[in-house]
N, C-alpha and C positions, 0 to 999 in steps of 0.2 A: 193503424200504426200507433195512435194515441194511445188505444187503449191496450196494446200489447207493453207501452213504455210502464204505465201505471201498476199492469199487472207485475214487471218488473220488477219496477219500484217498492211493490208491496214486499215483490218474495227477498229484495235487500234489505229491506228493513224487518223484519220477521227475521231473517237470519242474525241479522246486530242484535235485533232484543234479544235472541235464543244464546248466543256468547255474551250480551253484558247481564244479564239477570242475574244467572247463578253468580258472576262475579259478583255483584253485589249483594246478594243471598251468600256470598263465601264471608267476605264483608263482614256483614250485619252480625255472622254468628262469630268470626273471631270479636270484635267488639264485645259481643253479651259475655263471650265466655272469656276475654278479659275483663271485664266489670264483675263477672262472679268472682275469679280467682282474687280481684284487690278485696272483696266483700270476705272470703275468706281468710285474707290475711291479717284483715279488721277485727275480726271476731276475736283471731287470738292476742289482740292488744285490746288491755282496760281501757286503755284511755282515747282509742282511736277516736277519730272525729268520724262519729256515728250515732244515730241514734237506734238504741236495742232496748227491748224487753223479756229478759230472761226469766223464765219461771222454773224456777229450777224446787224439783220434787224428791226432799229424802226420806227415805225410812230408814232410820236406824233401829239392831235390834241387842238385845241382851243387858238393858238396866237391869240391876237390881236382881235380889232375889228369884222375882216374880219374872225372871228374862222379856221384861216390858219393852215396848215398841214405842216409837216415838215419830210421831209422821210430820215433817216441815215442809211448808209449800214458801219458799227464798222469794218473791218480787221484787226485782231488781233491777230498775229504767236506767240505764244510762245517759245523761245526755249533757253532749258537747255545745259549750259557748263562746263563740267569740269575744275576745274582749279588744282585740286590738289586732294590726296586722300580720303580729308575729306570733301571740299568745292563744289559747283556749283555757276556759274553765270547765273540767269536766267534773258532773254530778257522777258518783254513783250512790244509791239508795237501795238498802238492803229490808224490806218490809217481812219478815216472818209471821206465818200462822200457821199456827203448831196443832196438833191434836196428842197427847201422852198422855201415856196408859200408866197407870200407877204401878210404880216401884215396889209397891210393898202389900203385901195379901190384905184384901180388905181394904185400900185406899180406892178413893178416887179418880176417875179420869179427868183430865181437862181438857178444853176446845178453848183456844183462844187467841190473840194477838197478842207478840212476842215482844220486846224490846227492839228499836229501831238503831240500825246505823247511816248513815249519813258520811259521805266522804266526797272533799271539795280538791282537785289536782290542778292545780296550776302548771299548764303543759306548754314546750314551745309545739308551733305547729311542724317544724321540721326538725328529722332528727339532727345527732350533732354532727361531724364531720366522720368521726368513725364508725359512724349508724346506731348511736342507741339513742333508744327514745326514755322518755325520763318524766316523772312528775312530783309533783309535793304538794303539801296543804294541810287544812286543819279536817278532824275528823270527829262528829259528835256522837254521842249514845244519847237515845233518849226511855224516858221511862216509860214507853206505851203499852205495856204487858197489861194484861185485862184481868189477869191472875196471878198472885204474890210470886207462883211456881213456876210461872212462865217468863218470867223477868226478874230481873237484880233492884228494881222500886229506887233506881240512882240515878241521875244526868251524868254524863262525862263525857267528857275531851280529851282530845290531843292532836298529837302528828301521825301523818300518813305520808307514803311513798313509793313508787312503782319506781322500777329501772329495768328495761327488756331491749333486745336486739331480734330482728328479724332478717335471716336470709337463707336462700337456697329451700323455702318452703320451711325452714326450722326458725322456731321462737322460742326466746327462754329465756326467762328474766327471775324480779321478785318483788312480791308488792309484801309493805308491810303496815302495822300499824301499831299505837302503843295507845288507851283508853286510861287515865283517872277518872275516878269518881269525885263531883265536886259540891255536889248537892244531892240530896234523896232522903230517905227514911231512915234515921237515927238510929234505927233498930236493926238494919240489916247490913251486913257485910258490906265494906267499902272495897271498892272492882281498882286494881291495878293487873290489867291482862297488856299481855305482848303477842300481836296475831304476824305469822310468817307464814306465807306462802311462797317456796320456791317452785317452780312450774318449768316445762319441757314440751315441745308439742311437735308436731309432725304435719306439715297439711298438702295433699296426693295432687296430682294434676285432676285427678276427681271428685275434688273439693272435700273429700273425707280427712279428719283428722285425726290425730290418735294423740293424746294428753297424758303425761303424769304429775302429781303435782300432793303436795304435803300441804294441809291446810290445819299448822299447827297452832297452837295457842299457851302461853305459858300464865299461869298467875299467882302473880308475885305473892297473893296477899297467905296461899295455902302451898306455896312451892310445889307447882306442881302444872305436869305436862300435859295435853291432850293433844294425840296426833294421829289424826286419820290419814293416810294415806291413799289416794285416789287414782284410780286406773280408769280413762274415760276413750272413747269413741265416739264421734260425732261426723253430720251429713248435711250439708248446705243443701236443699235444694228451693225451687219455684212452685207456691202452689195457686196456681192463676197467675198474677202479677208479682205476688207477694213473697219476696225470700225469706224460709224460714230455716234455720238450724235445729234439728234433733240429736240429742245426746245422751248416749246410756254409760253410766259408769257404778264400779265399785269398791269400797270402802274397806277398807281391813285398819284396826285401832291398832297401833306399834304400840302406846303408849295412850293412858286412859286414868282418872280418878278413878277411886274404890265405888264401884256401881255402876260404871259408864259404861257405854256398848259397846258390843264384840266386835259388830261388821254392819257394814251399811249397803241398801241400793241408792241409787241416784238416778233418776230420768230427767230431762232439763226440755224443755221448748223456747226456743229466741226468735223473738217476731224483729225483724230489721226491717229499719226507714232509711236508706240509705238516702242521701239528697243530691 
């Protein structure tokens, strides 16, 4: 009798695990697959409280005469700081190395380290009551170019600022910024640029994104425009533990200096630490 109760016993319990398991196997994936879709949402805000490393790969082509190519590989950490309960300070850090082919028959190519930008946002951590998120702060240039042609050989500052809204899987906002030159080499051109990125994005219940965005640049000091226009696609996935984003995009110049390129590709990889 005993061991008829036992055997019982076994086959009700074996039946409870066999109905709560998959419950919490149902569980566990709604969880992951809402911690992707917030990881997602993240990506299309600068300033998110996240830590990312974009390596974003362009080629641009049609300099010059010589319709020269010009290959930049963007390193770009983003990372958020608390500063108080209600505040973040987020870095973004924009490290360029360039490889260009010389413009002109018979020039040189260079391989080198580009000039640095630096951008500090003072964010709150929530957005405001009709949902935009917002940042500001100071923005430096430095002169790290290894090569006179690979940099403006100037320091400079200024202001920065992002204002974006997310909802219903759409983000759109505009981050900008404005660069004096305040220090550098006597002999070369003093930088008054104005950078405007408006941006547009799209992101799928399948974490796929689809982007438009204008990453223009004005400078004062030669009036004059440069405006790539950017159409991108991008794909959140897991590889092991580790979520990464991949993103293929392309470049068409509206507006360009005499010499500047016709059209660009873009490939981007984002390693995310989400915490």
């Amino acid at each position: 009798m005993q061991k008829k109760l036992s055997v019982a016993a076994a086959l009700v319990c074996g039946l409870a695990l066999t109905a709560i398991c998959p419950a919490f196997a149902q569980e566990a994936a709604t969880d992951e697959k809402a911690a992707a879709a917030e990881l997602a949402k993240k990506l299309q805000n600068p300033i998110a409280s996240l830590i990312s490393v974009p390596i974003q790969n362009n080629w641009d082509f049609g300099y010059g005469r010589e319709n020269a190519m010009r290959y930049t590989a963007n390193v770009q950490p983003v990372i958020p700081f608390s500063i108080s309960e209600k505040w973040n300070v987020v870095t973004r850090t924009i490290v360029p190395i360039i490889y260009a082919e010389s413009p002109v028959k018979g020039g040189d190519d260079r391989f080198g380290l580009g000039d640095i930008v630096q951008s500090f946002f003072f964010s709150p951590k929530e957005p405001t009551e009709r949902g935009w998120v917002w940042g500001a702060g100071p923005a430096l240039l430095y002169p790290s170019a290894t090569h006179e042609t690979l940099g403006g050989e100037q320091f400079g500052l200024g202001p920065t600022a992002v204002l974006l809204k997310q909802q219903k899987g759409w983000t759109y906002g505009l981050l900008a910024n404005h660069l004096w030159s305040v220090a550098g080499d006597g002999n070369r051109d003093d930088i008054s640029a104005t950078y405007l990125q408006p941006f547009v994005s799209y992101t799928t219940k399948k974490f796929t994104t689809f982007a438009l965005n204008t990453e223009s640049t004005y400078d004062w000091e030669n009036s004059q425009w440069t405006v790539p226009v950017v159409g991108q696609v991008s794909q959140l996935i897991k590889i092991a533990k580790q979520p990464v984003q991949f993103a293929l995009a392309g470049k068409v110049y509206a507006d360009k200096p005499d010499g500047g390129p016709d059209w660009g590709l873009r490939f981007t990889v984002t390693l995310l630490f989400p915490k």
